[in-house]
mmCIF file as gemmi writes it, N, C-alpha and C atoms, coordinates in Angstrom:
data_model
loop_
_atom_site.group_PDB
_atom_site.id
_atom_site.type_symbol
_atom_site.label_atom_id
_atom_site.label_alt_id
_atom_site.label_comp_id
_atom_site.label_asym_id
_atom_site.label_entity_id
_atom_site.label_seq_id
_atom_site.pdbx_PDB_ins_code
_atom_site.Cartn_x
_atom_site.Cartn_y
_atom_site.Cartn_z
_atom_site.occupancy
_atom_site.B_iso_or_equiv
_atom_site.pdbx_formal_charge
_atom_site.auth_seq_id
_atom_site.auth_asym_id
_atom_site.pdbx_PDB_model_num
ATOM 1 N N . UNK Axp A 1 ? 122.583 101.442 101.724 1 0 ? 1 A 1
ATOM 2 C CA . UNK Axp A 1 ? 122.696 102.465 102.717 1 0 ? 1 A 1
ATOM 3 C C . UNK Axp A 1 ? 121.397 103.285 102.788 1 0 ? 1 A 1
ATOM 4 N N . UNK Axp A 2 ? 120.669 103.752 101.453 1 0 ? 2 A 1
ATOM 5 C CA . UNK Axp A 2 ? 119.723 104.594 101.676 1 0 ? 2 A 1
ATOM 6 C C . UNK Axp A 2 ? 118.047 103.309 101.194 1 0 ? 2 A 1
ATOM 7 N N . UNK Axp A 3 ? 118.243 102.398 101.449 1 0 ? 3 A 1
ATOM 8 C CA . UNK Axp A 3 ? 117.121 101.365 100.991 1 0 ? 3 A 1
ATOM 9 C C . UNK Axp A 3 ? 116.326 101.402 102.17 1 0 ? 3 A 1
ATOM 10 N N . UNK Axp A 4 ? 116.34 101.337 103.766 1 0 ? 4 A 1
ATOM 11 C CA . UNK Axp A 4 ? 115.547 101.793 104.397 1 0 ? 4 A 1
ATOM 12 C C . UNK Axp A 4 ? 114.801 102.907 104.549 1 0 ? 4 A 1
ATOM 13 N N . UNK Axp A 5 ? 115.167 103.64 103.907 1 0 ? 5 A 1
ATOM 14 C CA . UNK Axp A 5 ? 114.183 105.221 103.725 1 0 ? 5 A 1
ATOM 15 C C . UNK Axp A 5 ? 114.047 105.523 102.042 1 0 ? 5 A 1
ATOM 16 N N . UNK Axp A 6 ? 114.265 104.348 101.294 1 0 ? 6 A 1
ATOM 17 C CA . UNK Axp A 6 ? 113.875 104.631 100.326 1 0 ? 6 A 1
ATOM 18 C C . UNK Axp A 6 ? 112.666 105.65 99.644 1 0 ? 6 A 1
ATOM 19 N N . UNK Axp A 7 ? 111.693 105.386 100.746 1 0 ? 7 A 1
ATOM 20 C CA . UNK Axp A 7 ? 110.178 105.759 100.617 1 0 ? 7 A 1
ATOM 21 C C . UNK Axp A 7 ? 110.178 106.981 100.431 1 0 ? 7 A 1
ATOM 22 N N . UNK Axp A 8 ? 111.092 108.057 101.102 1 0 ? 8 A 1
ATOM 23 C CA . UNK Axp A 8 ? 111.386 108.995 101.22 1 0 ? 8 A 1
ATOM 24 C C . UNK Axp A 8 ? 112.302 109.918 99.995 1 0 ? 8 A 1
ATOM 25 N N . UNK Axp A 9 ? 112.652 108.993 99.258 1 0 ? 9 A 1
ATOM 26 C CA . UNK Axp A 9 ? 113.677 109.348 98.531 1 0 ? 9 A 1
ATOM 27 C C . UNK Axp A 9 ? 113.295 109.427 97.192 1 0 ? 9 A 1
ATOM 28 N N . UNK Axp A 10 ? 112.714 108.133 96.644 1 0 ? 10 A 1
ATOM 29 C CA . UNK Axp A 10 ? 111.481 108.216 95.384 1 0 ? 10 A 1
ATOM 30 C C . UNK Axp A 10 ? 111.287 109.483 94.834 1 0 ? 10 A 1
ATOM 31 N N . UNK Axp A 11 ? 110.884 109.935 95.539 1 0 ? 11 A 1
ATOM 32 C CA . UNK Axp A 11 ? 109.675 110.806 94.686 1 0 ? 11 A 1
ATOM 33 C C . UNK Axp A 11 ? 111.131 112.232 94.17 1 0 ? 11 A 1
ATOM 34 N N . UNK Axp A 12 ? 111.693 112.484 95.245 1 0 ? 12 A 1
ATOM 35 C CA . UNK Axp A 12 ? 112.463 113.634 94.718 1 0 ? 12 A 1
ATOM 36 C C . UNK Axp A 12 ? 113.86 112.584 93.68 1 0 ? 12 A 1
ATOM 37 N N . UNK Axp A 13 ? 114.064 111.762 93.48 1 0 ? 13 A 1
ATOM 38 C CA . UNK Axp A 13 ? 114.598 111.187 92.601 1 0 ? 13 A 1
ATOM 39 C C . UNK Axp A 13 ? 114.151 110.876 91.22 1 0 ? 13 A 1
ATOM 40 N N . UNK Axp A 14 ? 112.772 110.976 91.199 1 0 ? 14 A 1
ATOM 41 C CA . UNK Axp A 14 ? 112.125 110.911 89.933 1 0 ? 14 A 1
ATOM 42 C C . UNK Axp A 14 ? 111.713 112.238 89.357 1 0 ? 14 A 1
ATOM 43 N N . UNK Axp A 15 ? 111.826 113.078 90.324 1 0 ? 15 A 1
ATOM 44 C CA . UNK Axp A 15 ? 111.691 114.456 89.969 1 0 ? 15 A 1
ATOM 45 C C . UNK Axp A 15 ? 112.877 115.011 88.982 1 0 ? 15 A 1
ATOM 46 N N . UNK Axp A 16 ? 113.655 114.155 89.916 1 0 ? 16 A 1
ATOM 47 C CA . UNK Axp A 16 ? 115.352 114.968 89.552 1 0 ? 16 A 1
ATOM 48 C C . UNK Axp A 16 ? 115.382 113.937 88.163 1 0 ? 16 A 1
ATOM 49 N N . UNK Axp A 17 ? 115.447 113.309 87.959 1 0 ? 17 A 1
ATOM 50 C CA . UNK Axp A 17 ? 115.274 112.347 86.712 1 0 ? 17 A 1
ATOM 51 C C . UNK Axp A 17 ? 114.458 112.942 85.357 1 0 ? 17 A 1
ATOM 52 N N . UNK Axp A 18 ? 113.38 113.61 85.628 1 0 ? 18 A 1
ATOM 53 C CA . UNK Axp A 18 ? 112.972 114.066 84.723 1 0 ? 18 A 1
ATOM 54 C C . UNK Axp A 18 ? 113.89 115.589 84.329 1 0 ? 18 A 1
ATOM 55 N N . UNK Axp A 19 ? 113.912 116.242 84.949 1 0 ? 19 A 1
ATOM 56 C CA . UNK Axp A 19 ? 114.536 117.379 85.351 1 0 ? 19 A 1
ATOM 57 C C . UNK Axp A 19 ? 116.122 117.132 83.885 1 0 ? 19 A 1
ATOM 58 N N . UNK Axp A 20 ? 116.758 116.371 84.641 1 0 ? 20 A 1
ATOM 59 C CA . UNK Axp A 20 ? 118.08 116.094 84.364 1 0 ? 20 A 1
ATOM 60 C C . UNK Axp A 20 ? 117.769 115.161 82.833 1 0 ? 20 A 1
ATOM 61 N N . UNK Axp A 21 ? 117.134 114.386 82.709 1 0 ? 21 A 1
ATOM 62 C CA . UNK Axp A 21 ? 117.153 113.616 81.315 1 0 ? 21 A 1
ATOM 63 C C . UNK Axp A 21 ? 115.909 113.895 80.471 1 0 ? 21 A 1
ATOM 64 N N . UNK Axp A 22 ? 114.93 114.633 80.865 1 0 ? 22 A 1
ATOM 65 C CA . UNK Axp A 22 ? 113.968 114.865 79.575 1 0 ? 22 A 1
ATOM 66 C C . UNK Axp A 22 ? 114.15 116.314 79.012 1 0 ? 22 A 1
ATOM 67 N N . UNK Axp A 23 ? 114.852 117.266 79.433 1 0 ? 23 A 1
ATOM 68 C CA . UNK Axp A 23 ? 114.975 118.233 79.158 1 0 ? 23 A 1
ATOM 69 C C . UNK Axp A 23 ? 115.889 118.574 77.805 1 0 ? 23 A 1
ATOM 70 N N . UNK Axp A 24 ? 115.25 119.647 76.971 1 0 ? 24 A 1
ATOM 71 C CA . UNK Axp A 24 ? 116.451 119.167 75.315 1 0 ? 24 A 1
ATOM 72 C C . UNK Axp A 24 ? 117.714 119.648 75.244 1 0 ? 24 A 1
ATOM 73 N N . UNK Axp A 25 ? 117.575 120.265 76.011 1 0 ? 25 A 1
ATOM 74 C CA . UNK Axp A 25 ? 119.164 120.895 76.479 1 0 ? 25 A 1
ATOM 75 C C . UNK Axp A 25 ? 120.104 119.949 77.07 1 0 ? 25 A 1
ATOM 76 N N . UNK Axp A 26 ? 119.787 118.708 77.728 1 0 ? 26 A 1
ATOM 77 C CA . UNK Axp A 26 ? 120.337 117.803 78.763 1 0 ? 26 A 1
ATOM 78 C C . UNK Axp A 26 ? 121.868 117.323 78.511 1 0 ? 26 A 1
ATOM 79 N N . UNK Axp A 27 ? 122.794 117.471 78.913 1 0 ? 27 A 1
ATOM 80 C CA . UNK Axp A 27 ? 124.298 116.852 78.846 1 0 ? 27 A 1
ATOM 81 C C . UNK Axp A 27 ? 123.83 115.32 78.547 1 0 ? 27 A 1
ATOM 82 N N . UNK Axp A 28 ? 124.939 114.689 77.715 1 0 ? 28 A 1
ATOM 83 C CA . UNK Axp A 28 ? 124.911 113.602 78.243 1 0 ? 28 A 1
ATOM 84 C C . UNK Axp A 28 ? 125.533 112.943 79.758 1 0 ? 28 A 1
ATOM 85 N N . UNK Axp A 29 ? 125.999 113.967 80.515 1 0 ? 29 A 1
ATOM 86 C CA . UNK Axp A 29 ? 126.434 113.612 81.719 1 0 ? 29 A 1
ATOM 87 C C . UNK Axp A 29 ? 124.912 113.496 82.521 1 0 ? 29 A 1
ATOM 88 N N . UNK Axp A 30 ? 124.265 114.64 82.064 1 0 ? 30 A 1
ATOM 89 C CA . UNK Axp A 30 ? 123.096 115.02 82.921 1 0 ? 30 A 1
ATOM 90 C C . UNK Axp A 30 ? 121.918 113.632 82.693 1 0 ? 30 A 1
ATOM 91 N N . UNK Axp A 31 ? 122.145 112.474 81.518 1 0 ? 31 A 1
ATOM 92 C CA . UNK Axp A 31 ? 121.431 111.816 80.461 1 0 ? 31 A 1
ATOM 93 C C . UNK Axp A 31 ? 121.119 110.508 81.665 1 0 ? 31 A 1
ATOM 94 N N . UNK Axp A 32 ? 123.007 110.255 81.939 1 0 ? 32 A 1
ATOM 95 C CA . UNK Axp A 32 ? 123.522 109.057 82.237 1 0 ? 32 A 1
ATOM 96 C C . UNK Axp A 32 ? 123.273 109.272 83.73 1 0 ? 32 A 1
ATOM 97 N N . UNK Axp A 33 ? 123.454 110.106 84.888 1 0 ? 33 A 1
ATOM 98 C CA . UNK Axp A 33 ? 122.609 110.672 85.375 1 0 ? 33 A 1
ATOM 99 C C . UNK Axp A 33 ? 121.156 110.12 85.941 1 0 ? 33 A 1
ATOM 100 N N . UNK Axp A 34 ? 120.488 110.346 85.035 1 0 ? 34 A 1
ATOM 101 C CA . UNK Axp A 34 ? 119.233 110.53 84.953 1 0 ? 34 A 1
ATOM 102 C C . UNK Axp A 34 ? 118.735 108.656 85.189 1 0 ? 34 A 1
ATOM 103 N N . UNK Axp A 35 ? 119.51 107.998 84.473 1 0 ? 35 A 1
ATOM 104 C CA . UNK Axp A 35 ? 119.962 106.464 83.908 1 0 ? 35 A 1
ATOM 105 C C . UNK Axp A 35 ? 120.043 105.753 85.122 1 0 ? 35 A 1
ATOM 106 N N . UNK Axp A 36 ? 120.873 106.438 85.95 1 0 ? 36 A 1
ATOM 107 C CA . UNK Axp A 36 ? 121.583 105.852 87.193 1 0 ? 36 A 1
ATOM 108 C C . UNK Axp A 36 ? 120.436 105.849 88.222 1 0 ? 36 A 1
ATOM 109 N N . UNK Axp A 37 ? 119.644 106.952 88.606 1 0 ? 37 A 1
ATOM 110 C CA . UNK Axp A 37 ? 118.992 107.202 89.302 1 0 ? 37 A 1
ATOM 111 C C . UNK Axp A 37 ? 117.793 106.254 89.08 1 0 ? 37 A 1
ATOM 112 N N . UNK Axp A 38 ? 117.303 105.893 88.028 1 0 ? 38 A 1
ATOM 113 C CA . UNK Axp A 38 ? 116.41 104.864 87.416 1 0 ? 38 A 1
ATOM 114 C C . UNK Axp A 38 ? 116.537 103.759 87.92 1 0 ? 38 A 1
ATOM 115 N N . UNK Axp A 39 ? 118.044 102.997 87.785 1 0 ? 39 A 1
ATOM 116 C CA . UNK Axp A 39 ? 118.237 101.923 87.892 1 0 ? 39 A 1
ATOM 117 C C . UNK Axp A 39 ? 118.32 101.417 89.431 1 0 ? 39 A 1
ATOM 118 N N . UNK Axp A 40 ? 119.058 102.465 90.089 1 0 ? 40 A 1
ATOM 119 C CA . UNK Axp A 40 ? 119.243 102.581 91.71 1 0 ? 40 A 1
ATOM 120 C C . UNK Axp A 40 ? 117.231 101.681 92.152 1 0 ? 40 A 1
ATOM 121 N N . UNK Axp A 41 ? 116.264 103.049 91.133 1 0 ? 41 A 1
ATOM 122 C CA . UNK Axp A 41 ? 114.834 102.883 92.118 1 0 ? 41 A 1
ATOM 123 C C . UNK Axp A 41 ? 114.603 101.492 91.584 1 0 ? 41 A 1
ATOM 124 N N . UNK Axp A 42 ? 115.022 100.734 90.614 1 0 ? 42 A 1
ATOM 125 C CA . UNK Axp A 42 ? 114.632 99.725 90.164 1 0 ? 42 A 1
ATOM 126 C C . UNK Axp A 42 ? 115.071 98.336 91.041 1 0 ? 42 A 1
ATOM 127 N N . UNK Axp A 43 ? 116.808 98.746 91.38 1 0 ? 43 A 1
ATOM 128 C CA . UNK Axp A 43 ? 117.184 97.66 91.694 1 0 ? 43 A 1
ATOM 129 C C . UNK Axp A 43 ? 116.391 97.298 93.298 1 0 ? 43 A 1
ATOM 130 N N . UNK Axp A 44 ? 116.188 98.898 93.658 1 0 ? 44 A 1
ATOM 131 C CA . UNK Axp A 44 ? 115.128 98.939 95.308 1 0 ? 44 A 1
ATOM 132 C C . UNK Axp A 44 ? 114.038 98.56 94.91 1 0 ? 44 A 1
ATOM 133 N N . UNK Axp A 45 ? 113.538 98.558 93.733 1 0 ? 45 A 1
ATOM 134 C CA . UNK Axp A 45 ? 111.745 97.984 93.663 1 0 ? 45 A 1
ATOM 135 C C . UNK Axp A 45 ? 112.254 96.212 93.541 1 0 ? 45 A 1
ATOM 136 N N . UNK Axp A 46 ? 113.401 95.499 92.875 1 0 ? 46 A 1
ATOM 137 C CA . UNK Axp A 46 ? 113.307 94.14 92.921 1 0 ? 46 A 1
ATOM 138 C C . UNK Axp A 46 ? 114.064 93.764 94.159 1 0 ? 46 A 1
ATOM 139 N N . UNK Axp A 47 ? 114.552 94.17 94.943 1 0 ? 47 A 1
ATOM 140 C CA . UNK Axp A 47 ? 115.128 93.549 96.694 1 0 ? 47 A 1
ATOM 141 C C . UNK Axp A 47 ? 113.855 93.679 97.015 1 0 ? 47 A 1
ATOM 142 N N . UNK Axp A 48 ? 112.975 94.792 97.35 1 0 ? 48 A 1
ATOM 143 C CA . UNK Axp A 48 ? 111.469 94.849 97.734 1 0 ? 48 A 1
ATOM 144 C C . UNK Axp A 48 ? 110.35 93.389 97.512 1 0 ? 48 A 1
ATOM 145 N N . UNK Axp A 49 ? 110.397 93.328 96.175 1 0 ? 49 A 1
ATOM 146 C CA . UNK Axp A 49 ? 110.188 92.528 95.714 1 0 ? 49 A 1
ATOM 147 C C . UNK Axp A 49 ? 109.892 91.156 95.772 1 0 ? 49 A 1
ATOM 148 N N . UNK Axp A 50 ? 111.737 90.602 96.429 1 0 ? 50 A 1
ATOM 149 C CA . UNK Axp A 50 ? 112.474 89.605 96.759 1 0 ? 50 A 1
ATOM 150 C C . UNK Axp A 50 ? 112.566 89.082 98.047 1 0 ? 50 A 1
ATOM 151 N N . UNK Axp A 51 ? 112.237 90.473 98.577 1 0 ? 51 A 1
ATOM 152 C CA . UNK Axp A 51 ? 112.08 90.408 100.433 1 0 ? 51 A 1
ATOM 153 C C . UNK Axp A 51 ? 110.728 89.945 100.8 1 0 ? 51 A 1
ATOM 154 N N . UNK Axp A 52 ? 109.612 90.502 100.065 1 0 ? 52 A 1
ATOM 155 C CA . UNK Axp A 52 ? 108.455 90.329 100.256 1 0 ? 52 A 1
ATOM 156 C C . UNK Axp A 52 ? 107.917 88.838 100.217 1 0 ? 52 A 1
ATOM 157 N N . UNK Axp A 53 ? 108.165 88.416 98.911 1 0 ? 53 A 1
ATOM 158 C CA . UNK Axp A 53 ? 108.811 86.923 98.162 1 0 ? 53 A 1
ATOM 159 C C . UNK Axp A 53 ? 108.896 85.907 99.487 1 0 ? 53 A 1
ATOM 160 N N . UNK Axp A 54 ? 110.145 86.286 99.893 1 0 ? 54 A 1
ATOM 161 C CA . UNK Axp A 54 ? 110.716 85.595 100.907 1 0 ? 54 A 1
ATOM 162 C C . UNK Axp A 54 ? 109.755 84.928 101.929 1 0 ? 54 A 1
ATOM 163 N N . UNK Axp A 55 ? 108.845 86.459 102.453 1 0 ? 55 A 1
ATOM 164 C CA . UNK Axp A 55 ? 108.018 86.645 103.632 1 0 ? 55 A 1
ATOM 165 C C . UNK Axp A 55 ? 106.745 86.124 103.342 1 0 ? 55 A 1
ATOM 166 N N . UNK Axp A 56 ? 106.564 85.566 101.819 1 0 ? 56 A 1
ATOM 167 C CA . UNK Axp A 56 ? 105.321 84.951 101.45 1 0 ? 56 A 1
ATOM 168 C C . UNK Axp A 56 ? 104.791 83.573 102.552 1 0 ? 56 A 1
ATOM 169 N N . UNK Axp A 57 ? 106.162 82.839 102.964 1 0 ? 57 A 1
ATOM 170 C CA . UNK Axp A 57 ? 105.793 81.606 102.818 1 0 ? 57 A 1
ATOM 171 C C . UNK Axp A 57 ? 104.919 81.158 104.172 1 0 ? 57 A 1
ATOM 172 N N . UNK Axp A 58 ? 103.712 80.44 104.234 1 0 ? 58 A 1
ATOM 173 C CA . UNK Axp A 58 ? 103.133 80.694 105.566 1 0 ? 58 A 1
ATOM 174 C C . UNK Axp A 58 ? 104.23 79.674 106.554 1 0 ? 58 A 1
ATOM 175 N N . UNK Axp A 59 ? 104.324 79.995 107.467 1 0 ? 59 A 1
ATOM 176 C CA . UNK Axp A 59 ? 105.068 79.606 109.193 1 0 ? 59 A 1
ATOM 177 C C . UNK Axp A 59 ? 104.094 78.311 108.869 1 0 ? 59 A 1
ATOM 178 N N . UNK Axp A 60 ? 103.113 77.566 108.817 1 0 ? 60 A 1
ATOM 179 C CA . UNK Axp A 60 ? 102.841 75.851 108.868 1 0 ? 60 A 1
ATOM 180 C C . UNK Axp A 60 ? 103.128 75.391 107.258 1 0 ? 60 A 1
ATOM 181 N N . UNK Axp A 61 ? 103.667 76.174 106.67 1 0 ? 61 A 1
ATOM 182 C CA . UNK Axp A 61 ? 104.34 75.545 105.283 1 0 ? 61 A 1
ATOM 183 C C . UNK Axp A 61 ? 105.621 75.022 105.618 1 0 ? 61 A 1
ATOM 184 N N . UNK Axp A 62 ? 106.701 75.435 106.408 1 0 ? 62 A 1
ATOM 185 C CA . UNK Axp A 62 ? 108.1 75.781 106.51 1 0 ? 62 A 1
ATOM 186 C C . UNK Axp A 62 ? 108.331 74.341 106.619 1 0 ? 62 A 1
ATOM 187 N N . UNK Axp A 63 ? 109.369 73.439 105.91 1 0 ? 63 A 1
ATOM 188 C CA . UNK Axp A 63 ? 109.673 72.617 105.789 1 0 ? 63 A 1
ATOM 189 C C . UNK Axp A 63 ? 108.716 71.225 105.419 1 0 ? 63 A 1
ATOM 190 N N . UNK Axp A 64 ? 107.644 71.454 104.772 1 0 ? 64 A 1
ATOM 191 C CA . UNK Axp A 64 ? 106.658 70.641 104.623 1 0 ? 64 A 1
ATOM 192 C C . UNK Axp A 64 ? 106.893 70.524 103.068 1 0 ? 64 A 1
ATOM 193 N N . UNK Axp A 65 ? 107.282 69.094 102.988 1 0 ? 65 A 1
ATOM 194 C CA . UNK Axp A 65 ? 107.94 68.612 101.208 1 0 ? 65 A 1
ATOM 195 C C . UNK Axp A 65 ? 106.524 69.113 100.234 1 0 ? 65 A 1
ATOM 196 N N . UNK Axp A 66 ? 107.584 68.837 99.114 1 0 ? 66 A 1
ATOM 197 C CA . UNK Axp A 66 ? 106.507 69.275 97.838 1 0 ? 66 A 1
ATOM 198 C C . UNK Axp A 66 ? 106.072 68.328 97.596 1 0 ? 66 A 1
ATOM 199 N N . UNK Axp A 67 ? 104.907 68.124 96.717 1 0 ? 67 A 1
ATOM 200 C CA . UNK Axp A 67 ? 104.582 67.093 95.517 1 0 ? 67 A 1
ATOM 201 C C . UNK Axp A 67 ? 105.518 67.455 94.069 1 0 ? 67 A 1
ATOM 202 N N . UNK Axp A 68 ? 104.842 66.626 93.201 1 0 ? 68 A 1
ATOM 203 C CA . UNK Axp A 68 ? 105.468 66.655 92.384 1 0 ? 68 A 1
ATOM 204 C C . UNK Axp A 68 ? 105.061 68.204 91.434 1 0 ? 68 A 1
ATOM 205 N N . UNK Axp A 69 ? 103.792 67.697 92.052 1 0 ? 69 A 1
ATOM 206 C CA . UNK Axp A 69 ? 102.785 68.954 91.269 1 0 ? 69 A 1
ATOM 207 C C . UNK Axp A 69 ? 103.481 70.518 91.697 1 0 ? 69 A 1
ATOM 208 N N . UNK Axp A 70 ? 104.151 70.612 93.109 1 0 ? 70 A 1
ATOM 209 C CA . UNK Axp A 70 ? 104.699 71.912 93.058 1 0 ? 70 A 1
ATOM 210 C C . UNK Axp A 70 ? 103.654 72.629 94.659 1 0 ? 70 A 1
ATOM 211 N N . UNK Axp A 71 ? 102.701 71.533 94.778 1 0 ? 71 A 1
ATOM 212 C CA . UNK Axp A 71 ? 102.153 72.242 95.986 1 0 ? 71 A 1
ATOM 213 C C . UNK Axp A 71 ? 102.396 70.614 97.611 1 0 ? 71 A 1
ATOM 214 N N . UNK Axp A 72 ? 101.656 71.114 98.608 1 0 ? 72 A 1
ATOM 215 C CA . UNK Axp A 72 ? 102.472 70.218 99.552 1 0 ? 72 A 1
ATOM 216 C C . UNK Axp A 72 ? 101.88 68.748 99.599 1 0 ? 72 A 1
ATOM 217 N N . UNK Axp A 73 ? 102.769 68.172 99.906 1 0 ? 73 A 1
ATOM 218 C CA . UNK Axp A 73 ? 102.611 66.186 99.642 1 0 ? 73 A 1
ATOM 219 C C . UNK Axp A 73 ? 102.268 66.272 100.663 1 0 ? 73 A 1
ATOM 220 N N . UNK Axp A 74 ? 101.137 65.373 100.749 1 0 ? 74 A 1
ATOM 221 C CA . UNK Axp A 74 ? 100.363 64.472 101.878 1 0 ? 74 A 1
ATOM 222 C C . UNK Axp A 74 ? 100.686 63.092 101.646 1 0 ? 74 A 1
ATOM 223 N N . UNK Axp A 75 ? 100.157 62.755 102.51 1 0 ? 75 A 1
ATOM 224 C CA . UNK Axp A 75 ? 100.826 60.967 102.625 1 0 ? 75 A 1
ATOM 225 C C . UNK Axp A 75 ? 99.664 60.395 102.721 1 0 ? 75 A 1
ATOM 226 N N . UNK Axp A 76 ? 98.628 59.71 102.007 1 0 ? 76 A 1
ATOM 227 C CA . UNK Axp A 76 ? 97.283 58.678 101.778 1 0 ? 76 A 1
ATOM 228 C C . UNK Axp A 76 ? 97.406 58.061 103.033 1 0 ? 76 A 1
ATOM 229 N N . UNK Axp A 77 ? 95.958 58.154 103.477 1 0 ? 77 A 1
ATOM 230 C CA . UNK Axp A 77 ? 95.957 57.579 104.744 1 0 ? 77 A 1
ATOM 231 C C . UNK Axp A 77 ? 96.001 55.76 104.414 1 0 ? 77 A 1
């Protein structure tokens, strides 16, 4: 829901993260918290990631077989 404006969201989430879990006073509510908010920016940095990934592949690659080697088979003239 909020992964399109992620960009926006970062920075006051890591704020609040420190805020809420480095502080020595911190709940462990405030801990786990802190945990969640981490994992949320993480799981948005690997879809990012994964999307990008995706968008690697060049448009005259797209369906052009492999070799064995892992890059594209040509056929010996």
């Amino acid at each position: 829901m909020y992964y399109p404006v992620r960009q926006h969201l970062v920075q006051h989430m890591v704020t609040s993260m420190q805020r809420l879990g480095l502080s020595s006073n911190a709940t462990i509510e405030q801990r786990k918290l802190a945990v969640d908010l981490a994992e949320v920016i993480i799981k948005w940095e690997f879809q990012r990631v994964s999307q990008g990934a995706q968008n690697l592949t060049p448009p005259n690659m797209v369906g052009v077989p492999e070799s064995k080697s892992g890059g594209p088979k040509f056929d010996s003239p």
